[in-house]
Backbone as CSV, one residue per row, in Angstrom:
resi,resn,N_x,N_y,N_z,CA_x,CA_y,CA_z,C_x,C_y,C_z
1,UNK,6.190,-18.836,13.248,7.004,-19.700,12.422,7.503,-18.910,11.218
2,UNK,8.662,-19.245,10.787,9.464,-18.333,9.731,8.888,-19.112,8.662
3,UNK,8.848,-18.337,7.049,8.434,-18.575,6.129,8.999,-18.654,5.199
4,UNK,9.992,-19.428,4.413,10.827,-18.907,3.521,10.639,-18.697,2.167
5,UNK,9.559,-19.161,1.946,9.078,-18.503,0.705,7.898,-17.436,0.743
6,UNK,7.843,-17.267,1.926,6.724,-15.894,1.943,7.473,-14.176,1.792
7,UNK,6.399,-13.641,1.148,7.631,-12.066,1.129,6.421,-10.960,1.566
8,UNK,7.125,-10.200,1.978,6.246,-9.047,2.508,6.431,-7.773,2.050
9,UNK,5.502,-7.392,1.583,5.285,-5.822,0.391,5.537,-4.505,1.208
10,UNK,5.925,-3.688,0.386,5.320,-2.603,1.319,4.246,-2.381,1.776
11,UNK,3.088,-2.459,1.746,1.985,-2.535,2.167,1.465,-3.075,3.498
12,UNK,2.181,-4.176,3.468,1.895,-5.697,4.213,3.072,-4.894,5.391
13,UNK,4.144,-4.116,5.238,4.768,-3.352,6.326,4.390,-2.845,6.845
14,UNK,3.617,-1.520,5.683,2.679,-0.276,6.235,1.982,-0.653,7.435
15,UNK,0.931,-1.843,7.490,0.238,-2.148,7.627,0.485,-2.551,9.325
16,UNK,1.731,-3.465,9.106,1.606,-3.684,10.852,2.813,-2.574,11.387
17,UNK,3.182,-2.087,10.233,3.901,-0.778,11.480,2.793,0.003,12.168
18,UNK,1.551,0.696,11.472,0.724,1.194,11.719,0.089,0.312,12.741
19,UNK,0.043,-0.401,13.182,-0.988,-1.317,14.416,0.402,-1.175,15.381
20,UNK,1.152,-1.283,15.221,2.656,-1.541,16.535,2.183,0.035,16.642
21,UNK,2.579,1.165,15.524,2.486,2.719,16.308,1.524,3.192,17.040
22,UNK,0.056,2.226,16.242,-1.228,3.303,16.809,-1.585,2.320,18.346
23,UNK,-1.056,1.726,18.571,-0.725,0.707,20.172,-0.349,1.577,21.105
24,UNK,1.086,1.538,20.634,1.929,2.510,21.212,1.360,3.919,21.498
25,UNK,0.010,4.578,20.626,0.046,5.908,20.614,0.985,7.079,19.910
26,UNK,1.434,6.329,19.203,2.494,6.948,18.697,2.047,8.175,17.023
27,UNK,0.845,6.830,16.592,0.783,8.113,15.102,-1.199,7.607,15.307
28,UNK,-1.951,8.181,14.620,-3.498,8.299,14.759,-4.393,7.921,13.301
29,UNK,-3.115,7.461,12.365,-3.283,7.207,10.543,-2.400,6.225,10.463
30,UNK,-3.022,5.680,9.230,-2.211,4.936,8.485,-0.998,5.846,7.669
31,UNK,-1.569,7.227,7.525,-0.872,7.707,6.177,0.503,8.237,7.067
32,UNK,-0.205,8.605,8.286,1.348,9.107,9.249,2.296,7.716,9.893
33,UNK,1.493,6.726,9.817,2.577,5.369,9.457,3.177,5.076,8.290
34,UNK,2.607,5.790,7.172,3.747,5.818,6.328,4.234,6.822,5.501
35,UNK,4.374,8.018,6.446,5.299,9.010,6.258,6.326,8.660,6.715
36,UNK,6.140,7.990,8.274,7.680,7.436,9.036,8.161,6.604,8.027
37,UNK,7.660,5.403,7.413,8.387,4.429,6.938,8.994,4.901,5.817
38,UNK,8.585,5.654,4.750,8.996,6.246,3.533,9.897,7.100,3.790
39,UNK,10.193,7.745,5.098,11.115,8.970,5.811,12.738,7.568,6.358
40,UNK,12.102,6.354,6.546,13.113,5.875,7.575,13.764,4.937,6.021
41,UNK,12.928,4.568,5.021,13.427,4.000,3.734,14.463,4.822,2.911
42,UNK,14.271,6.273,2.464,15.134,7.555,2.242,16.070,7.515,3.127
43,UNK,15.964,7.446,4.368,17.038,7.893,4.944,18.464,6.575,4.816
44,UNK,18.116,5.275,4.823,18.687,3.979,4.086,19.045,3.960,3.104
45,UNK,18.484,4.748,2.275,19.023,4.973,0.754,19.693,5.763,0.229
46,UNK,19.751,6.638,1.196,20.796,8.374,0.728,21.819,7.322,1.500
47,UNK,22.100,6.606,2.935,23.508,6.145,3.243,23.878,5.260,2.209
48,UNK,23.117,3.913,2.213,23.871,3.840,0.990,24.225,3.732,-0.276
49,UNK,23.757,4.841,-1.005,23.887,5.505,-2.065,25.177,6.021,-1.786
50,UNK,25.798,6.704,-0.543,26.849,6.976,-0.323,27.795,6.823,-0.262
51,UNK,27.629,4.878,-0.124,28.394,3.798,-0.066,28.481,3.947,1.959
52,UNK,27.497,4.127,2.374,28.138,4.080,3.957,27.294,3.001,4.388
53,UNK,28.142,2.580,5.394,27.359,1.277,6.112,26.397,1.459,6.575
54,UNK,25.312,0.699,7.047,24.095,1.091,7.836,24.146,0.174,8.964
55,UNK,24.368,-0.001,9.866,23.823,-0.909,11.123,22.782,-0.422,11.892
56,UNK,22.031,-1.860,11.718,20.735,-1.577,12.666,21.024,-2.716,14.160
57,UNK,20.978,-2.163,15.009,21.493,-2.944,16.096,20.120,-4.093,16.874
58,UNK,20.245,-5.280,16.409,19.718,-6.365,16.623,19.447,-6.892,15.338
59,UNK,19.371,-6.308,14.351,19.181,-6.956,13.314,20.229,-6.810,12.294
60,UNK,21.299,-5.947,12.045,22.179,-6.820,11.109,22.746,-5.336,10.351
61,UNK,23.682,-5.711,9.504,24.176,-4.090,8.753,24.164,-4.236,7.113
62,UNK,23.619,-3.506,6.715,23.755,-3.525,5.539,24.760,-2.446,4.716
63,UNK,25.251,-2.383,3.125,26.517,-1.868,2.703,26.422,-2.156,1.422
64,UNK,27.131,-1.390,1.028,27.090,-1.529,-1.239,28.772,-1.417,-0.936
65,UNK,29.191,-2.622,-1.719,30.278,-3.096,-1.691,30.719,-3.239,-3.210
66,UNK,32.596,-2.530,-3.569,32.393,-2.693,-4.936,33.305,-3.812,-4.817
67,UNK,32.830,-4.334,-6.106,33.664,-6.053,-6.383,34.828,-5.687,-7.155
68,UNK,35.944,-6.630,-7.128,36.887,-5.683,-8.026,36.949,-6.246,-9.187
69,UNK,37.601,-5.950,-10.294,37.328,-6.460,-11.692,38.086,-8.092,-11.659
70,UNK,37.503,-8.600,-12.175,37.952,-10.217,-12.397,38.152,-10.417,-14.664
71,UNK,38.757,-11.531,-14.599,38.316,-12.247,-15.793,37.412,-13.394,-15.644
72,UNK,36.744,-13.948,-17.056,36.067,-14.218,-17.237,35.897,-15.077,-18.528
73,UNK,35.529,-16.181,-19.148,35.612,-16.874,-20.009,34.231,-16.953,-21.117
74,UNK,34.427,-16.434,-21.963,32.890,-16.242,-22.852,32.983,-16.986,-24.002
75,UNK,31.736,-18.196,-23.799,32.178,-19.380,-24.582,31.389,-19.589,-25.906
76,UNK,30.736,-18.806,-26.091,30.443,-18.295,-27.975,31.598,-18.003,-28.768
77,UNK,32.315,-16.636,-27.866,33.146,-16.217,-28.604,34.277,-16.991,-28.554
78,UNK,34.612,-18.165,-27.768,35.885,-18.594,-27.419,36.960,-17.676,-26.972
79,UNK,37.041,-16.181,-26.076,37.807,-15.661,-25.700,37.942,-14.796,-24.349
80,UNK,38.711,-15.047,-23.902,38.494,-14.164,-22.508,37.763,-13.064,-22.251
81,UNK,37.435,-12.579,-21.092,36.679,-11.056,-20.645,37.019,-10.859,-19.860
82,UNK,37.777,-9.565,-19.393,37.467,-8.649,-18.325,36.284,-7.653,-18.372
83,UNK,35.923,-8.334,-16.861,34.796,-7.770,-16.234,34.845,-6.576,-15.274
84,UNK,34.161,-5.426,-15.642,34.920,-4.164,-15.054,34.690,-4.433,-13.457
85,UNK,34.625,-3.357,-12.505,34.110,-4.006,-11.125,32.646,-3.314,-11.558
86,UNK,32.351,-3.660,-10.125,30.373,-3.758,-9.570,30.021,-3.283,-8.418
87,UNK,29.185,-2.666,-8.635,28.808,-2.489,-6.606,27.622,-3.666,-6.604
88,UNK,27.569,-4.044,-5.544,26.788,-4.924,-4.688,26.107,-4.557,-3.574
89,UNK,25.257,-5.172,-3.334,24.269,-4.691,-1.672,25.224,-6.089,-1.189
90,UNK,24.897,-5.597,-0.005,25.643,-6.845,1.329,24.695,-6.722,2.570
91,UNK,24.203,-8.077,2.993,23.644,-7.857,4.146,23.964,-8.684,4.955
92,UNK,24.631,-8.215,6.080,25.075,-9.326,7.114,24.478,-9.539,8.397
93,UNK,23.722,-10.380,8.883,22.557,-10.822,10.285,23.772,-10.561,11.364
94,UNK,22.894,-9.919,12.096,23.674,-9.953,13.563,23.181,-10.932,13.995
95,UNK,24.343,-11.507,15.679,24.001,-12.112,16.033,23.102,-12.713,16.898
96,UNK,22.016,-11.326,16.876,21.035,-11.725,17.467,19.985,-12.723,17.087
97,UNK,19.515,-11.636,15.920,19.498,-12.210,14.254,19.224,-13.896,14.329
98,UNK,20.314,-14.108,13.947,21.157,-15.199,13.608,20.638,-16.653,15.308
99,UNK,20.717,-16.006,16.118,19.889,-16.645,17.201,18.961,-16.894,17.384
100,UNK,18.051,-16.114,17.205,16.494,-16.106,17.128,16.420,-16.933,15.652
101,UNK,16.782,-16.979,14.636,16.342,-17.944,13.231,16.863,-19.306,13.910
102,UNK,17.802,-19.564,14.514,18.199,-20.848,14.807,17.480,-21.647,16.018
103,UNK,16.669,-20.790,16.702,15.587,-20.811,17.616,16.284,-21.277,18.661
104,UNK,17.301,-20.863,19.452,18.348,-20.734,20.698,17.568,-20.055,21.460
C-alpha cells in the first residue's frame, strides 16, 4: 500500500537496495551497496547540473527547467517586481508509473 505521508531516507534506501543486491548476488556489503547508490546519485546530479534530462524508463524523467522572468506585485511596497528567471527540478511519472499508483 502507498503511503503518502511516509518518506524514505537515504538509509532506509541503502538498506533495501542492499537486500535486492545481496539476493541477487550482486554486492557481499552494505558499504558496496552504497558505493553503487552514491555512484548512481552523482551520476543524476552531474546530468542535471548540466541542465540534461534524465529518463529512467518505467519510472519517469526528471530535468531543471528555467522559468522565464515574470512580474509580480509586492504589497508593502505598493509597487511592481520583476522577477528574474529560476531553474526548477521537474519530475514527470511515466506511464507506467502513473498505472501502477492508479492500481490498473
Amino acid at each position: 500500500m502507498l503511503c503518502f505521508f511516509c518518506e524514505m531516507r537515504f538509509h532506509e534506501l541503502e538498506r533495501r537496495l542492499y537486500r535486492r543486491l545481496r539476493e541477487a548476488r550482486v554486492v557481499n556489503s552494505r558499504a558496496e551497496a552504497r558505493t553503487l547508490l552514491l555512484a548512481f546519485l552523482e551520476l543524476l546530479r552531474r546530468d542535471l547540473l548540466k541542465k540534461k534530462r534524465v529518463k529512467l524508463t518505467g519510472f519517469g524523467t526528471l530535468a531543471i527547467l528555467e522559468t522565464s522572468p515574470r512580474r509580480a506585485y509586492d504589497f508593502y511596497r505598493r509597487a511592481p517586481l520583476e522577477l528574474p528567471p529560476r531553474l526548477r527540478f521537474a519530475f514527470r511519472a511515466s506511464r507506467r508509473l502513473k498505472k501502477a499508483l492508479s492500481g490498473k
